[in-house]
C-alpha positions as CSV (number, residue, x, y, z in Angstrom):
1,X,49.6,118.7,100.9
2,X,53.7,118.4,100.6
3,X,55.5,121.7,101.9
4,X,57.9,120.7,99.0
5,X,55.8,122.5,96.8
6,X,54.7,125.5,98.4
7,X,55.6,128.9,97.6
8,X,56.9,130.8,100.6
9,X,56.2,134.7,100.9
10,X,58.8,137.3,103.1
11,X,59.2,140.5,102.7
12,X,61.1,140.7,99.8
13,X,61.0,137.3,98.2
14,X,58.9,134.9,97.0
15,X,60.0,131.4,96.5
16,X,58.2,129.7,94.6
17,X,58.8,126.2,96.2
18,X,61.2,125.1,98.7
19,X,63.9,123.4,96.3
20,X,67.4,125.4,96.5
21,X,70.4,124.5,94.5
22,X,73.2,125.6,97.4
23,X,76.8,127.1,96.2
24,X,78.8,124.5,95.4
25,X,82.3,125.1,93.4
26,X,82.7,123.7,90.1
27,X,85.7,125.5,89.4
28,X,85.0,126.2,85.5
29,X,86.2,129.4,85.6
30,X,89.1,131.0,83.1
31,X,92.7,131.4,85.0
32,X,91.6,135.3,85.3
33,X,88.4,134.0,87.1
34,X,85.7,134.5,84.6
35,X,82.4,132.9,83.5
36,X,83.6,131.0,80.9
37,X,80.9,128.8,78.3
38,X,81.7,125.3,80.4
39,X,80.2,127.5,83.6
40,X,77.1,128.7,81.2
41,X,76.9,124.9,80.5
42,X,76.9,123.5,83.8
43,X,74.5,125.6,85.2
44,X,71.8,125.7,82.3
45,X,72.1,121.8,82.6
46,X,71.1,122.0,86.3
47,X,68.7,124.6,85.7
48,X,66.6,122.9,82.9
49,X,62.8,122.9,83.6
50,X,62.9,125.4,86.5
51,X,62.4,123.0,89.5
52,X,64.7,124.9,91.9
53,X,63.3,128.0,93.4
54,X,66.3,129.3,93.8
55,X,70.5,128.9,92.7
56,X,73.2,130.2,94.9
57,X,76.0,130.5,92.3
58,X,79.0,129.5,93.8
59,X,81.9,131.0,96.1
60,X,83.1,134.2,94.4
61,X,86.4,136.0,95.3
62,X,86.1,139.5,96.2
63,X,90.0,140.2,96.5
64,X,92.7,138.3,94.5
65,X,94.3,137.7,97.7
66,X,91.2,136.3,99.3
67,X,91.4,133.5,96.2
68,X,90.2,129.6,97.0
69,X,91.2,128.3,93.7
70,X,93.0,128.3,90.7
71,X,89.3,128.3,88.4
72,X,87.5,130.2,91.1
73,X,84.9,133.0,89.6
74,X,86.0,136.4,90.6
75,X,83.6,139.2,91.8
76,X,87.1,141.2,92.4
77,X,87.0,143.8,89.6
78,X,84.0,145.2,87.1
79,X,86.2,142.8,84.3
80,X,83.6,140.1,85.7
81,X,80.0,141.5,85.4
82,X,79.7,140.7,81.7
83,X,80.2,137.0,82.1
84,X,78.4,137.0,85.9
85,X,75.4,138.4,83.7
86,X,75.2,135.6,81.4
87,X,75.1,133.3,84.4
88,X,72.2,134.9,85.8
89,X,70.7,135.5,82.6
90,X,70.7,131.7,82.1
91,X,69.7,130.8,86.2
92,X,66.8,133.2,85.4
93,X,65.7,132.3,82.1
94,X,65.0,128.7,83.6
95,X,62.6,130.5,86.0
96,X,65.1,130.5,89.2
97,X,66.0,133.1,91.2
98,X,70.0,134.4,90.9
99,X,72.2,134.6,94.0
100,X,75.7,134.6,93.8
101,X,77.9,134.3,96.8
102,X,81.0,136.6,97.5
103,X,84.1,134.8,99.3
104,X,87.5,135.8,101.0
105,X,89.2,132.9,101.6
106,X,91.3,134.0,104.6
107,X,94.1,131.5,105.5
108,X,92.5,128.9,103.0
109,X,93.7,130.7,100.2
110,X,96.7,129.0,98.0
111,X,99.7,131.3,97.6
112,X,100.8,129.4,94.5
113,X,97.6,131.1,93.1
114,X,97.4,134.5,94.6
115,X,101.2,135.2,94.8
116,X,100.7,137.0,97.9
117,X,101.2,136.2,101.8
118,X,98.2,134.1,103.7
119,X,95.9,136.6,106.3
120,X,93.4,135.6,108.8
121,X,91.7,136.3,111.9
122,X,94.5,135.0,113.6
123,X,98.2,133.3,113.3
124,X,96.6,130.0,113.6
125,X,96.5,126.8,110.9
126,X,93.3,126.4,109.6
127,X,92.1,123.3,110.6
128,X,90.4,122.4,107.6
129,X,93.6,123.3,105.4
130,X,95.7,126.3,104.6
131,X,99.1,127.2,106.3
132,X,99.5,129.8,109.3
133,X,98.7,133.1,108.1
134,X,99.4,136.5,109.1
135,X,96.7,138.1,111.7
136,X,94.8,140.7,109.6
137,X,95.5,144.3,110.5
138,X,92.4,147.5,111.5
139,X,93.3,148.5,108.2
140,X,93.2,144.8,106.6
141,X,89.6,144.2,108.1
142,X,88.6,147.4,106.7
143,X,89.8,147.0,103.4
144,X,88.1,143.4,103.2
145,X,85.2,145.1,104.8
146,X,85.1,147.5,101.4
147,X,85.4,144.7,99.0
148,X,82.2,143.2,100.3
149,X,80.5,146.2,99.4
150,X,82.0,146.8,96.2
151,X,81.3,143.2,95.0
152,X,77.7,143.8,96.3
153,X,77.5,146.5,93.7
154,X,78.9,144.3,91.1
155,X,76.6,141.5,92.2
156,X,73.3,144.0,91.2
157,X,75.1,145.4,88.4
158,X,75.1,141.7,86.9
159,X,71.6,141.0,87.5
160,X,71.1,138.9,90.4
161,X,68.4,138.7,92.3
162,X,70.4,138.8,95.6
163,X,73.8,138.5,97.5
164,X,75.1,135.9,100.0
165,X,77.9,136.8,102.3
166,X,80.1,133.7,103.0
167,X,81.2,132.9,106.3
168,X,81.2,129.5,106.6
169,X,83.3,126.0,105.5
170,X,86.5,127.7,107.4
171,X,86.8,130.8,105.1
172,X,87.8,134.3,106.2
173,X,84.8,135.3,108.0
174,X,84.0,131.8,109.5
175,X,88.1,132.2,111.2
176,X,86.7,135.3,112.4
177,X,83.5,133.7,113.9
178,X,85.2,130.9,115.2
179,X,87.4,130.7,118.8
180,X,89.3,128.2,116.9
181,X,91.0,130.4,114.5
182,X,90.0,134.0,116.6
183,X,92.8,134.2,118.6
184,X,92.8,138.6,118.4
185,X,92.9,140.6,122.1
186,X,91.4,143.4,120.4
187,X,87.5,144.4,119.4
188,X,87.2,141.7,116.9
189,X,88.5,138.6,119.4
190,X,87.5,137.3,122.7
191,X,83.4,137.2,122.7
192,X,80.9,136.1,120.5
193,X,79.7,139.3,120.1
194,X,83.1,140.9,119.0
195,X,84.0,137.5,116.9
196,X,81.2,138.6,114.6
197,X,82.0,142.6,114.8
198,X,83.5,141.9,111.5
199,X,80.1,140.5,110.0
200,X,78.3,143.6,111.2
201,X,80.5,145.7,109.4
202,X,80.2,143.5,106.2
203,X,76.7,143.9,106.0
204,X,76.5,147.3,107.0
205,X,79.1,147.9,103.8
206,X,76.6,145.3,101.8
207,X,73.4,146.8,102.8
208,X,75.0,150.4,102.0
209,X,75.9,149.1,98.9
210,X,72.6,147.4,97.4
211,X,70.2,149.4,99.4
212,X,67.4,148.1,101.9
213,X,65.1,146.3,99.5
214,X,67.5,144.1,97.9
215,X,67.8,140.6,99.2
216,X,70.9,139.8,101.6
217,X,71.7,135.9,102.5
218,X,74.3,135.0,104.4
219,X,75.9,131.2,105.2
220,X,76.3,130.7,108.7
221,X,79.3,127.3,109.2
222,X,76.9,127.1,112.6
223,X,79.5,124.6,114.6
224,X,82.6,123.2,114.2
225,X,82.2,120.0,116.0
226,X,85.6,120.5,117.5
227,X,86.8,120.8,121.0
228,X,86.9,124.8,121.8
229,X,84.9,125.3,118.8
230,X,81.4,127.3,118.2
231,X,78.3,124.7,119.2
232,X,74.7,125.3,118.1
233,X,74.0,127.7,121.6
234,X,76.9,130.1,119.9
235,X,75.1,130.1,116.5
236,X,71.6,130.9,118.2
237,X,73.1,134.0,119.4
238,X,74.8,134.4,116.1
239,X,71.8,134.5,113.8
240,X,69.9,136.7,116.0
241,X,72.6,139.2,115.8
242,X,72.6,138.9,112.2
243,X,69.2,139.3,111.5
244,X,68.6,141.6,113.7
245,X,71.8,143.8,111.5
246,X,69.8,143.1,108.0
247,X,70.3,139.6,107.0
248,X,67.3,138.2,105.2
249,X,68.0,134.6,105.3
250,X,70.2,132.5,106.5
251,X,72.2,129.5,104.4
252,X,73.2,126.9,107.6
253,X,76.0,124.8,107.0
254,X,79.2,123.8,108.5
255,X,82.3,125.7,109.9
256,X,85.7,124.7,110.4
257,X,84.5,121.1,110.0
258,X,83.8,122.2,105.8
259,X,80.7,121.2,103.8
260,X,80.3,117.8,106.0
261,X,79.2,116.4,109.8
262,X,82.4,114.2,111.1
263,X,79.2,113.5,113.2
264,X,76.3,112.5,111.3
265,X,76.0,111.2,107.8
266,X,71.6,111.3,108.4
267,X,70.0,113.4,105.8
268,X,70.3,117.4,106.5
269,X,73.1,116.6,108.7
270,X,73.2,120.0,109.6
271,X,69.6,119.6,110.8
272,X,70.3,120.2,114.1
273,X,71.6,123.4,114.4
274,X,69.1,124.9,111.5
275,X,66.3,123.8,113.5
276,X,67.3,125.7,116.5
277,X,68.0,128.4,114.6
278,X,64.9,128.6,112.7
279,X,63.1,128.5,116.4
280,X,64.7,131.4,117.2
281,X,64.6,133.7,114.3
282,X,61.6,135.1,112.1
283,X,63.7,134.7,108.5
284,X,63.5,132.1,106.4
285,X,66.4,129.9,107.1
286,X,68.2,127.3,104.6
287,X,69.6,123.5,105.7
288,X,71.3,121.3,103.9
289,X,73.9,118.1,103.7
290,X,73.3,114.8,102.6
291,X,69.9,114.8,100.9
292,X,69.4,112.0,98.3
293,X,65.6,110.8,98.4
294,X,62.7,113.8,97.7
295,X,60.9,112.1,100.8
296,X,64.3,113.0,103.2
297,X,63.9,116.9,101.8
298,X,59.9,117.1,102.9
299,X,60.7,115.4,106.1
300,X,63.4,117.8,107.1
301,X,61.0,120.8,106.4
302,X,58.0,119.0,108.4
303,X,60.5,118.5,111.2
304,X,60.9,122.5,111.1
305,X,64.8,121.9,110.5
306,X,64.4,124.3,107.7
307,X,62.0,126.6,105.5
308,X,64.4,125.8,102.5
309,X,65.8,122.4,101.3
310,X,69.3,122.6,99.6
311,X,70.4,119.8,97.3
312,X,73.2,119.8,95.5
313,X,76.0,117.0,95.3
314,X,72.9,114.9,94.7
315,X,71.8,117.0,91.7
316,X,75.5,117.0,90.6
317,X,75.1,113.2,89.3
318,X,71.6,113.7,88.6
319,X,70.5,116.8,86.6
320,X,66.9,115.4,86.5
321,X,66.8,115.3,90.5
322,X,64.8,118.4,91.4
323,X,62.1,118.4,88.4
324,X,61.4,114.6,90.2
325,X,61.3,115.8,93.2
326,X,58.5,117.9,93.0
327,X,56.6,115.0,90.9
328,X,56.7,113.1,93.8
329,X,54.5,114.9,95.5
330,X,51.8,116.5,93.4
């Protein structure tokens, strides 16, 4: 029997197969960041017939200074629940568990958006993009550290199903989590250990916030595929810290490289590193990059690279993708 199609049990979820459509930014949002009716549209069209399990909606701000993108959703204010509840109400109605990720955007922010001064881990250029921002103060961290938790709130108060902290693709958390762009001498700088103090604290805020029974998923950018940057033994260590502080599964991707392998353009690309992950934790752990062909997605999870297949740029030309997917193998 294809593993595509099973339903896989933890503690708090069920998924009722293994398809996942992963957060990836559309950018339909109004210039204040809400849902407007070409997001409703977007993601009803991917959502027809219920194939995915689950939907991550995309990066959400929780700070207007911790903005990506012009059209960026916001989960910054309560202003945003109204239209964030529509977009789960339309993920759900399709039969597919809601997630929405929360963001801060660190150095990779755009000042021409946020009218306010870059801040990051560190005064280092991002070497994905973004300019050279200022290193985050104690109070900074803490104040980010809050808005996690307060967009958690928001994220129940909307309707979702669960949250996913963001720390990967070269965002504020994945600056802090990576030597390349953690530069700091003080508790949150040096080892790996105090490089993810300020993950700790996010989901201690989070987990305050949404209580012990609700769903928290966080993406992990695993490696950076740079000299001096985090390999797959450093994200090992990583996600056992992080599940062993409350994380219920973890989203693998990429880190200061962004959404893509300079490495590998194989299917699951980031295979490698969700594989030894999944090895070493008992959570249910999601892989994606570079899936085109339903027999590339069951091959990953016989391979154990995964216990969750995310497609999405493939279902972004083809709406019809998932729903075929699972034809394939019944």
């Amino acid at each position: 029997m294809a593993i595509i199609n099973t339903p896989l049990e933890t503690g708090k979820i069920t998924f009722k197969n293994r398809l996942v459509y992963p957060p990836i930014t559309i950018a339909k949002g109004s210039p204040d960041g809400l849902v407007t009716d070409e997001s409703l549209n977007y993601y009803e069209e991917k959502m027809r017939g219920g194939s995915f399990s689950l939907c991550v909606v995309e990066h959400c701000y929780i700070t207007r200074q911790g903005r990506a993108s012009a059209r960026q959703l916001s989960i910054a204010d309560d202003t945003a629940i109204p239209g964030l509840a529509k977009l789960a109400e339309v993920i759900k109605r399709a039969g597919t568990m809601a997630v929405v990720q929360m963001n801060h955007a660190g150095s990779c922010t755009m000042e021409e958006v946020t009218g306010m001064k870059l801040k990051g881990a560190s005064p280092v250029r991002n070497p994905r993009h973004g300019g050279v921002p200022e290193e985050m103060t104690k109070q900074d961290i803490k104040e980010v550290v809050n808005a996690f938790g307060k967009a958690a709130e928001r994220g129940v108060a909307a309707g979702y199903d669960g949250v996913e902290i963001h720390s990967a693709h070269s965002y504020l958390l994945n600056q802090f989590y990576s030597p390349l762009t953690n530069q700091r001498t003080d508790e949150y700088g040096g080892s790996l250990e105090n490089r993810i103090r300020i993950h700790l604290e996010v989901i201690e805020a989070v987990r305050k916030a949404v209580g012990s029974d609700y769903p928290v998923f966080l993406r992990l950018g695993a490696r950076d595929y740079a000299e001096g940057g985090n390999g797959t033994e450093a994200a090992v260590r990583a996600a056992k810290i992080l599940e062993e502080a409350g994380v219920d599964v973890l989203d693998i991707s990429g880190g200061m490289c962004g959404y893509v392998n300079p490495e590998s353009q194989r299917p699951g690309y980031f295979g490698e590193e969700s594989k030894a992950i999944r090895a070493a934790v008992k959570i249910p752990v999601i892989t994606t990059g570079g899936i085109k062909e339903p027999q590339e997605a069951e091959a990953l999870l016989r391979e154990g690279a995964g216990d969750l297949i995310g497609v999405g740029r493939t279902v972004m030309k083809d709406s019809s993708w998932a729903g075929r997917a699972l034809e394939c193998f019944r």
